[in-house]
N, CA, C and O of each residue as an XYZ file, in Angstrom:
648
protein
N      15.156     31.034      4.773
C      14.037     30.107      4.786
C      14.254     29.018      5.833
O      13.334     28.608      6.540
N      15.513     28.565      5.904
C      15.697     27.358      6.804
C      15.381     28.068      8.517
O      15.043     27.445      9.524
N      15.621     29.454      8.374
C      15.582     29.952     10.091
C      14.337     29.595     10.210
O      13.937     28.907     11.149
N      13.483     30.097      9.122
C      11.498     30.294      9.405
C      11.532     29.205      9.487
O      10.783     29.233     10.463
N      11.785     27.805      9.319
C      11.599     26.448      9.463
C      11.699     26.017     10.772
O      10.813     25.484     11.440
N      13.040     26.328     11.159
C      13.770     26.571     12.420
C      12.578     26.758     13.974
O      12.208     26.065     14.921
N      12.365     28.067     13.461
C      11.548     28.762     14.551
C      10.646     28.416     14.303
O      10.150     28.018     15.357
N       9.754     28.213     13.256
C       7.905     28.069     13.269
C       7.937     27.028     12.195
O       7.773     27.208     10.989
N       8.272     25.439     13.096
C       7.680     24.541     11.899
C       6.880     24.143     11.661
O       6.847     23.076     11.047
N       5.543     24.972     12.122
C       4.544     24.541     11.591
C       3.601     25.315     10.543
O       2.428     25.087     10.250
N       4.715     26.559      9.948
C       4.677     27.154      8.890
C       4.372     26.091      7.777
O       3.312     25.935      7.172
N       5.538     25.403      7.648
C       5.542     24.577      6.369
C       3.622     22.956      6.536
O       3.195     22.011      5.873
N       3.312     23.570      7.612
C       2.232     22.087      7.485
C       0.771     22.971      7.436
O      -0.350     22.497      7.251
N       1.097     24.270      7.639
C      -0.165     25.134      6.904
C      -0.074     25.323      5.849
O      -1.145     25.388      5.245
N       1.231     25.520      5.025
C       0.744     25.386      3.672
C       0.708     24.468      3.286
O       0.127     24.563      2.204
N       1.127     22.970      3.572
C       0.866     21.857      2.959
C      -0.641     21.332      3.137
O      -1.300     20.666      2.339
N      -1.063     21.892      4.606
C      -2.368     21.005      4.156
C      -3.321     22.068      3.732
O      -4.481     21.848      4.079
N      -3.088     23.313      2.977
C      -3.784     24.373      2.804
C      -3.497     23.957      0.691
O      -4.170     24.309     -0.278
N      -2.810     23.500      0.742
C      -2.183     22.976     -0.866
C      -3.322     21.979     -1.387
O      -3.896     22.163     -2.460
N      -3.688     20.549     -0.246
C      -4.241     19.577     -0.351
C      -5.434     19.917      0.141
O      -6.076     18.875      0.005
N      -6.041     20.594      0.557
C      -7.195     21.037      0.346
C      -7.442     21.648     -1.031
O      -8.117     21.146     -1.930
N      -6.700     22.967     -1.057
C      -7.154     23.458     -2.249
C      -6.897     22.549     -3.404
O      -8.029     22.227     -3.763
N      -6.161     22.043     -4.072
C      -6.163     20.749     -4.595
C      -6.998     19.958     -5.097
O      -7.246     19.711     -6.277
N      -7.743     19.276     -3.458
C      -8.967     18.365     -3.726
C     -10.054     19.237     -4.060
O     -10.713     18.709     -4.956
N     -10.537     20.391     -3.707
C     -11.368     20.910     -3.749
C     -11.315     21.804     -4.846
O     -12.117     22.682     -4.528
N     -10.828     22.103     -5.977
C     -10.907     22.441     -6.933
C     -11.126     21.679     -7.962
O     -11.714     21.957     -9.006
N     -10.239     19.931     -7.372
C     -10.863     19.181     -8.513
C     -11.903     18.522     -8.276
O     -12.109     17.614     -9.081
N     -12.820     18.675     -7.264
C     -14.275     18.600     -6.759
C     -14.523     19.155     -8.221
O     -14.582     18.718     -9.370
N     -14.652     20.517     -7.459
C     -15.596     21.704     -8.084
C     -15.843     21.701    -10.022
O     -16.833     21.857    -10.738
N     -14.281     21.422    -10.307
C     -14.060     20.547    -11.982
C     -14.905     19.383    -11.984
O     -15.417     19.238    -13.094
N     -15.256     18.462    -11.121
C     -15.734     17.278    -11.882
C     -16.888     17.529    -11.762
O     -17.614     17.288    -12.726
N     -17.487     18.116    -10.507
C     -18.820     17.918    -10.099
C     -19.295     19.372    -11.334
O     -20.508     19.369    -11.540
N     -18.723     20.220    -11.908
C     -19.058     21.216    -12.269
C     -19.517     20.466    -13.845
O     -20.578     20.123    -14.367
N     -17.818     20.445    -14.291
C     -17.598     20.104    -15.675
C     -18.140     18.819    -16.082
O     -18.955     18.528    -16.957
N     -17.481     18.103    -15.219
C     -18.106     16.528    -15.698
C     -19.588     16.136    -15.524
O     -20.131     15.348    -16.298
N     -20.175     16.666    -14.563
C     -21.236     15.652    -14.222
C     -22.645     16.909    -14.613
O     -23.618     16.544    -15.273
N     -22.492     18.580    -13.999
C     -23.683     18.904    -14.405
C     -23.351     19.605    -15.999
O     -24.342     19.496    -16.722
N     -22.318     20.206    -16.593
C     -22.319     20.130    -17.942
C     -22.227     19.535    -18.694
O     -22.495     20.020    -19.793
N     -21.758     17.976    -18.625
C     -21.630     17.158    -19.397
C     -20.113     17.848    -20.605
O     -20.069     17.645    -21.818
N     -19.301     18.460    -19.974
C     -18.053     19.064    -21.293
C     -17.578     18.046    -21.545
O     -17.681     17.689    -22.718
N     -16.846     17.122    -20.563
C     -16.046     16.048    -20.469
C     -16.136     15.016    -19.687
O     -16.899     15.145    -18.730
N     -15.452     13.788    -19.833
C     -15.385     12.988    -18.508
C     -13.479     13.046    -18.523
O     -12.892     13.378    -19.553
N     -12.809     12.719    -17.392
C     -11.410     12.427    -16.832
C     -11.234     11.810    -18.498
O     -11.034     12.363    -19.580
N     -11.370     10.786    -18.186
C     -10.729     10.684    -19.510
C     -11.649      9.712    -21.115
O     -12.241      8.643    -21.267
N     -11.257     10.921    -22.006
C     -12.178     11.149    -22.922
C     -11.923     10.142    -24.279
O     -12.457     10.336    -25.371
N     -11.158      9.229    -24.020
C     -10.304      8.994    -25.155
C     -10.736      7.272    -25.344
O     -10.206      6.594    -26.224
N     -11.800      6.687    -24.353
C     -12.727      5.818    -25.016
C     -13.922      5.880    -24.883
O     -14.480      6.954    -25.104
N     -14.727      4.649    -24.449
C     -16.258      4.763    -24.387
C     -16.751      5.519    -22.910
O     -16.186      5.698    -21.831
N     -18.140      5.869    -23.469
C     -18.388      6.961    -22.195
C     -18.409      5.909    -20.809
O     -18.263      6.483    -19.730
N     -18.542      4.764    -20.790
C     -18.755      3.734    -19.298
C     -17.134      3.805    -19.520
O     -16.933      2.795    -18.846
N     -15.716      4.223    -19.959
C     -14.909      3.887    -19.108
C     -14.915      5.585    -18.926
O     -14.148      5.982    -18.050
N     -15.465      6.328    -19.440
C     -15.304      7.876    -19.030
C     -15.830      7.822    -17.710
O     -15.029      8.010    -16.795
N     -16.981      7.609    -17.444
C     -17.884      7.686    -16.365
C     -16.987      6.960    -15.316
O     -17.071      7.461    -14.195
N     -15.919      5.600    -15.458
C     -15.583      5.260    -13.972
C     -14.244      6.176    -14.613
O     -13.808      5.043    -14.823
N     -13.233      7.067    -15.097
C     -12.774      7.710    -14.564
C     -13.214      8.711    -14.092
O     -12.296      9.352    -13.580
N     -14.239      9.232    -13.985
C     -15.131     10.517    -13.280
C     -15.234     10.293    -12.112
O     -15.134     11.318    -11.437
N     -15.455      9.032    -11.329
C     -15.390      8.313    -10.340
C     -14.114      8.342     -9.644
O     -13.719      9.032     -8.704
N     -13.630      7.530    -10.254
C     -12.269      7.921     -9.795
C     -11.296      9.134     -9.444
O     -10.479      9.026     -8.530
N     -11.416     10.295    -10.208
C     -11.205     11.414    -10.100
C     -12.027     12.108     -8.874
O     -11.594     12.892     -8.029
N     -13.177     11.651     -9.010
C     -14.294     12.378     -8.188
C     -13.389     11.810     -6.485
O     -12.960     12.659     -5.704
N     -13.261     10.292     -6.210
C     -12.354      9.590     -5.214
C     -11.872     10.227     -4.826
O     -12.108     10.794     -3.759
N     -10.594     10.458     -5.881
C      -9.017     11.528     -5.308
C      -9.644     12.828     -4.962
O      -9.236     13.335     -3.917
N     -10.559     13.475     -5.632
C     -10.707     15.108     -4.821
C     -11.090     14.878     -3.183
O     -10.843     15.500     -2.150
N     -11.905     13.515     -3.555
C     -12.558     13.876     -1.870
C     -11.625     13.319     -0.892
O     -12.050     13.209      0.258
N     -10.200     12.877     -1.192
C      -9.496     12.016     -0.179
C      -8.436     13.043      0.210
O      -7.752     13.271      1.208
N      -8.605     13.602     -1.093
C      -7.300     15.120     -1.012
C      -8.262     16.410     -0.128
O      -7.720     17.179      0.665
N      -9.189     16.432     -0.329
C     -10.342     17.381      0.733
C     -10.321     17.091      1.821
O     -10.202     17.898      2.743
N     -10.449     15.682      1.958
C     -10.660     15.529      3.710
C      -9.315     15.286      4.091
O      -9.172     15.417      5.307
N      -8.223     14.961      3.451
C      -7.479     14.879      4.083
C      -6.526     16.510      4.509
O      -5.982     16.794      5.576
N      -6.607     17.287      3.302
C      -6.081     18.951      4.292
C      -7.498     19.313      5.122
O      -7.469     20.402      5.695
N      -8.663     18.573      5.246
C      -9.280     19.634      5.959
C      -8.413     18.927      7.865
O      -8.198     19.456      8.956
N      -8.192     17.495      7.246
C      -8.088     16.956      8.798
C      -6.387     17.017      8.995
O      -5.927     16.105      9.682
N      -5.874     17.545      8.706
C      -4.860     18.613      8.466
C      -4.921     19.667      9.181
O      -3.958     19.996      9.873
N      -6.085     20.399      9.145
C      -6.825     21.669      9.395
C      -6.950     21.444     10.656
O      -6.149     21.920     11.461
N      -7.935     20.713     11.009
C      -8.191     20.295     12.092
C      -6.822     20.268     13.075
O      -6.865     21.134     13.949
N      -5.475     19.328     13.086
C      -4.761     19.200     13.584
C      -4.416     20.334     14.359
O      -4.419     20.550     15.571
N      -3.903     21.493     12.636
C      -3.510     22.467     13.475
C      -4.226     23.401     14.206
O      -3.600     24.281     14.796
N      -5.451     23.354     14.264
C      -6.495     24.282     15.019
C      -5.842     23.971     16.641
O      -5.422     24.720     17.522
N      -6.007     22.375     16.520
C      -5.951     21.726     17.922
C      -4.544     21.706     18.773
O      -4.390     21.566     19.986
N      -3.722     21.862     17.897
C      -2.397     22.343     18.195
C      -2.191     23.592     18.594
O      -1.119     23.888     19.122
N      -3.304     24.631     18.382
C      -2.934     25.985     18.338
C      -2.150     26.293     17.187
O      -1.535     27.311     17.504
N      -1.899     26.038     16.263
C      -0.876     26.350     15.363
C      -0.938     26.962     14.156
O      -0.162     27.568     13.418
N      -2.001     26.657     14.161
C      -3.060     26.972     12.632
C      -2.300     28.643     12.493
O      -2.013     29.352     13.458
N      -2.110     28.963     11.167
C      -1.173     30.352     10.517
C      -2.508     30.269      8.899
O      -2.442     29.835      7.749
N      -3.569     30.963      9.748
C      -4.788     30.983      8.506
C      -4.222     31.489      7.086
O      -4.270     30.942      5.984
N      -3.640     32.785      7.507
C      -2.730     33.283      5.875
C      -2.009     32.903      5.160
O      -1.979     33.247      3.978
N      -0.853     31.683      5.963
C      -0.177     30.496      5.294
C      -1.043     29.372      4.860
O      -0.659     28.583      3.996
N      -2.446     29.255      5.556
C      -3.130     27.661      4.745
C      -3.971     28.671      3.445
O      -3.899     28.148      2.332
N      -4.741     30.036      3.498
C      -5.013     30.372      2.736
C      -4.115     30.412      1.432
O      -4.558     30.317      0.287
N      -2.643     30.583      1.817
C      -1.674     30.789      0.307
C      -1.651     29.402     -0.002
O      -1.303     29.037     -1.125
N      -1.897     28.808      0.645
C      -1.587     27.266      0.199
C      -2.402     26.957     -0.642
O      -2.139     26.783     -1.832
N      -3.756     26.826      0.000
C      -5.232     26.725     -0.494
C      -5.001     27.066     -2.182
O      -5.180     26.210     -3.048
N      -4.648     28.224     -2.418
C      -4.863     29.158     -3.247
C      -3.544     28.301     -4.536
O      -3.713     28.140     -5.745
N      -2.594     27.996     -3.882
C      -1.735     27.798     -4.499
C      -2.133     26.345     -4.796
O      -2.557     26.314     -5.951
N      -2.155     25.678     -4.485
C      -2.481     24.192     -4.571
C      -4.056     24.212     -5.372
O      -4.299     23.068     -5.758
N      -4.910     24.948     -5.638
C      -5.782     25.010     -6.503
C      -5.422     25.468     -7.754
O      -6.006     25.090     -8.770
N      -4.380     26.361     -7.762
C      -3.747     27.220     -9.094
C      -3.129     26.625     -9.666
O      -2.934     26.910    -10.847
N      -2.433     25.319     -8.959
C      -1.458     24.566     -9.800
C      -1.912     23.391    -10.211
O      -1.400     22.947    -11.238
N      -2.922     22.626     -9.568
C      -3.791     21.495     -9.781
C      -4.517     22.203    -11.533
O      -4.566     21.699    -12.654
N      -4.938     23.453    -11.019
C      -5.534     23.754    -12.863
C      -4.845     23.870    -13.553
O      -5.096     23.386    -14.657
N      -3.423     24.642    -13.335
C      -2.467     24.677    -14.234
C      -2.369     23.452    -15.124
O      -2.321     23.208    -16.330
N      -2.360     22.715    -13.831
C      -1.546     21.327    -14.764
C      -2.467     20.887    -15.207
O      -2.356     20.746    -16.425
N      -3.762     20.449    -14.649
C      -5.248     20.114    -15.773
C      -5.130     20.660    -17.183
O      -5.139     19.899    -18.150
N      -5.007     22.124    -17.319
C      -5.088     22.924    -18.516
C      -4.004     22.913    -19.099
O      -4.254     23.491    -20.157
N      -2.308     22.461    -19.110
C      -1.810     22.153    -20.181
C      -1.184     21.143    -20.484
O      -0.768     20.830    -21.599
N      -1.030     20.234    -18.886
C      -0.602     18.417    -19.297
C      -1.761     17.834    -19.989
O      -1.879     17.426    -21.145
N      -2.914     17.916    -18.622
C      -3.756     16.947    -19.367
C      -4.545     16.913    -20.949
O      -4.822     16.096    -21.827
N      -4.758     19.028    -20.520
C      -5.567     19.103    -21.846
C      -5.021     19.291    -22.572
O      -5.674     19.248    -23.614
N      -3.630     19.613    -22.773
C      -2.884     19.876    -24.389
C      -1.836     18.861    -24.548
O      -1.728     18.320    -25.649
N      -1.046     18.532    -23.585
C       0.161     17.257    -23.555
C      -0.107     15.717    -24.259
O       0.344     15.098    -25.223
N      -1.189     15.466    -23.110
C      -1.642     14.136    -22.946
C      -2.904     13.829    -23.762
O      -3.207     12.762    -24.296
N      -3.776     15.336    -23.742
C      -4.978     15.111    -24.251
C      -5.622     13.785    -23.893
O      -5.633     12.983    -24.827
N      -6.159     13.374    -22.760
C      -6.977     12.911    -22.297
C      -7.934     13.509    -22.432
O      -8.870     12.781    -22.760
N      -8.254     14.819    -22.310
C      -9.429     15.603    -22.231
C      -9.315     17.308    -23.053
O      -8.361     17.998    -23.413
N     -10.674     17.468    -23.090
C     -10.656     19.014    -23.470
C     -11.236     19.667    -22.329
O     -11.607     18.973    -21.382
N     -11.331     20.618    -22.309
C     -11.923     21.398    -20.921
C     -13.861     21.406    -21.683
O     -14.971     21.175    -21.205
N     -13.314     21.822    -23.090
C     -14.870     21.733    -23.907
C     -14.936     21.104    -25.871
O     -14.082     21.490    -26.669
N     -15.444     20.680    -26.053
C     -15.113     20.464    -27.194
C     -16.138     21.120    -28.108
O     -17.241     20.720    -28.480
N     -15.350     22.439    -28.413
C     -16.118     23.171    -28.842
C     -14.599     23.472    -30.147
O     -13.440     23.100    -29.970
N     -15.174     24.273    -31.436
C     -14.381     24.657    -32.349
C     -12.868     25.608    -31.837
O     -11.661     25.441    -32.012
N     -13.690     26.616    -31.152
C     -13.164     27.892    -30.491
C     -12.251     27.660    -28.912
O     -12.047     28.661    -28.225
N     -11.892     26.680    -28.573
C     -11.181     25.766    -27.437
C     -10.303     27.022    -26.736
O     -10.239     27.205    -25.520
N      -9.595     27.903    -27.826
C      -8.726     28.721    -27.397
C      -9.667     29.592    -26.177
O      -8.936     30.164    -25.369
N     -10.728     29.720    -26.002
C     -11.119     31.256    -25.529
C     -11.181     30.415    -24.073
O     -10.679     30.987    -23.106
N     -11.765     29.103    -23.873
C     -11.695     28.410    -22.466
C     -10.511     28.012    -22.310
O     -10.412     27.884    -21.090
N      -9.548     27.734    -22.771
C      -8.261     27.206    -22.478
C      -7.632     28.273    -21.756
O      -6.865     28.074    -20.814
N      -8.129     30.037    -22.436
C      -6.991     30.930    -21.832
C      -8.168     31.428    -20.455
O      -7.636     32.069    -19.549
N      -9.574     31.164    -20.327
C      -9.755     31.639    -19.329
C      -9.854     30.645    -17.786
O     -10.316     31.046    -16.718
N      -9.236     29.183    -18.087
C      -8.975     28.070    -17.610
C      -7.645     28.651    -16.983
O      -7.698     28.951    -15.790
N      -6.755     28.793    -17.493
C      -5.349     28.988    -17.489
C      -4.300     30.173    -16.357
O      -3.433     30.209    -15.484
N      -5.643     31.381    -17.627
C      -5.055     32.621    -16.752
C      -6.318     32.358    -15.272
O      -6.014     33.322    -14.569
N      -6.838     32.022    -14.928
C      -7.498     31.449    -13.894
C      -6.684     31.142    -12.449
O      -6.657     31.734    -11.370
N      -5.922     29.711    -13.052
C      -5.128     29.138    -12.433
C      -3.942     29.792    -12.373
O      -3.231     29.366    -11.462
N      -3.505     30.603    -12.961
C      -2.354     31.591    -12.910
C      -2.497     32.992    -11.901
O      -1.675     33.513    -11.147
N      -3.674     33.293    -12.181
C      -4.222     33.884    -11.075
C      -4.414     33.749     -9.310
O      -4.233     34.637     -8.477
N      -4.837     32.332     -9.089
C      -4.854     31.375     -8.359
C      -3.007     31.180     -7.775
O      -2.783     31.406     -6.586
N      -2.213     30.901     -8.401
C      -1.009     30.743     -8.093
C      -0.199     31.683     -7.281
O       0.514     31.486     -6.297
N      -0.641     33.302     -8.282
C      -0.312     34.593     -7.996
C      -0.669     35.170     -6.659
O       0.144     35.755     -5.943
N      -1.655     35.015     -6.427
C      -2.612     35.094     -5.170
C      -1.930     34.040     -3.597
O      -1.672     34.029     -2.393
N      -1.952     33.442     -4.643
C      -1.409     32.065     -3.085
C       0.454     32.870     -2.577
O       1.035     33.149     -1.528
N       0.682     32.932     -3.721
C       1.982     33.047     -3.218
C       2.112     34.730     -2.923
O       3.191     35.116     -2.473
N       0.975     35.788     -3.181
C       1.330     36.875     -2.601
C       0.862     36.849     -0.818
O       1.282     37.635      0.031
N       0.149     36.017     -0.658
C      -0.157     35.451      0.715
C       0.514     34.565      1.345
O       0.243     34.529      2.545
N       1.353     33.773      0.965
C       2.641     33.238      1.635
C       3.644     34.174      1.778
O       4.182     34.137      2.884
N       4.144     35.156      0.866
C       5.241     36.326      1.185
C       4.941     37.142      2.076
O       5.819     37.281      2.927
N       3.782     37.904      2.247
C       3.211     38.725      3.714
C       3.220     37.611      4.693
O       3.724     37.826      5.796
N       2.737     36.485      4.429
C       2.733     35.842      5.954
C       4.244     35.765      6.459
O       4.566     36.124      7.592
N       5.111     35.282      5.552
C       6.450     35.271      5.782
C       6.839     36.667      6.090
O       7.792     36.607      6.867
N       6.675     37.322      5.951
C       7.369     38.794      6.302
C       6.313     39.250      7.412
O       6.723     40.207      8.070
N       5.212     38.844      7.722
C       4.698     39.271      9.304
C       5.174     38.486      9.831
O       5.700     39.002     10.817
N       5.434     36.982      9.808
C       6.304     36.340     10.858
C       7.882     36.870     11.168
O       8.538     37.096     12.185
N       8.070     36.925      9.998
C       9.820     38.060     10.410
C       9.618     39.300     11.417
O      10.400     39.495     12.348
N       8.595     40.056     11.177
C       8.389     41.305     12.181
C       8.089     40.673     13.376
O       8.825     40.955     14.322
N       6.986     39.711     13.609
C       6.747     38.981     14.796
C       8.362     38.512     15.327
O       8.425     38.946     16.478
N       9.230     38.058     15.108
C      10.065     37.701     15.090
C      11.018     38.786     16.206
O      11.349     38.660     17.385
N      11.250     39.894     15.150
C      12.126     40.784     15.618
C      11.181     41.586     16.537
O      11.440     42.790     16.537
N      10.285     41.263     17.216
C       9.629     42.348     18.056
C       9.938     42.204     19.615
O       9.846     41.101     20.153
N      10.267     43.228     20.253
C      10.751     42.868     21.558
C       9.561     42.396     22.133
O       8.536     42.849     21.624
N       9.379     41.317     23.398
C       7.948     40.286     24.221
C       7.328     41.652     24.488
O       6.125     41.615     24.228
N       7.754     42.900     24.936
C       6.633     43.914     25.152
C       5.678     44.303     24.317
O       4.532     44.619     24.635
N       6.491     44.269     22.432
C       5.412     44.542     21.905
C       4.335     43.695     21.709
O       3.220     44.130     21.997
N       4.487     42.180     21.126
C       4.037     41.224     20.633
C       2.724     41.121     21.850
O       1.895     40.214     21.787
């Protein structure tokens, strides 16, 4: 891992700002989805709905600062030439998978700030919340291992082939 660092460090800043995108933009898609046109929840549920509503706000803040900031991330590396789309995609992917992860069992079962729904039957959204984001994780990181192993072949290829 330290060689791939070595040789292509700008491996590690496609998936970071491919993390913080996906990230912000999943917890977009949660607030603007969950919070605001279903009404399931607000950020945090645990007093009156005006302090729910400014954490919705607030939450709503951090997605869009974490969005623009991997997209201008993005940007960088376009302009650098550097951009490794299959490394910001695993990122993307991964950094959305783990942002739900942790929504679905710090916030909503740990901390309980929130439910995803407050419904009797919680179990059936919790596991399709979950295995979701587990999915999401799985995905990111089977797209960081091919990218890493086409950069190894890129690597070992004599300048004629490449």
């Amino acid at each position: 891992m330290a060689n791939l660092k070595t040789r292509y460090p700008v491996l590690d800043r496609n998936v970071g700002a491919g993390c913080l995108f996906g990230l912000g933009f999943v917890a977009f898609i949660d607030e603007a989805v969950f919070h605001q046109l279903l009404h399931w929840h607000h950020f945090y549920d645990k007093s009156t709905t005006g302090i729910g509503l400014v954490s919705d706000g607030l939450f709503h803040a951090f997605s869009w600062f974490a969005t623009i900031g991997g997209l201008f991330m993005f940007a960088d590396l376009l302009r650098r030439n550097a951009l490794q789309l299959q490394r910001w995609w695993g990122g993307s992917l991964l950094g959305s998978g783990t942002f739900q992860l942790y929504d679905g069992t710090i916030q909503h079962k740990l901390m309980r700030i929130h439910q995803i729904r407050y419904v009797e039957n919680v179990i059936v959204y919790d596991l399709i919340w979950n295995i979701t984001a587990i999915t999401m994780i799985l995905a990111g990181s089977m797209f960081l291992v091919r990218s890493r192993r086409d950069q190894g072949k890129l690597g070992r290829m004599s300048p004629n082939e490449s």
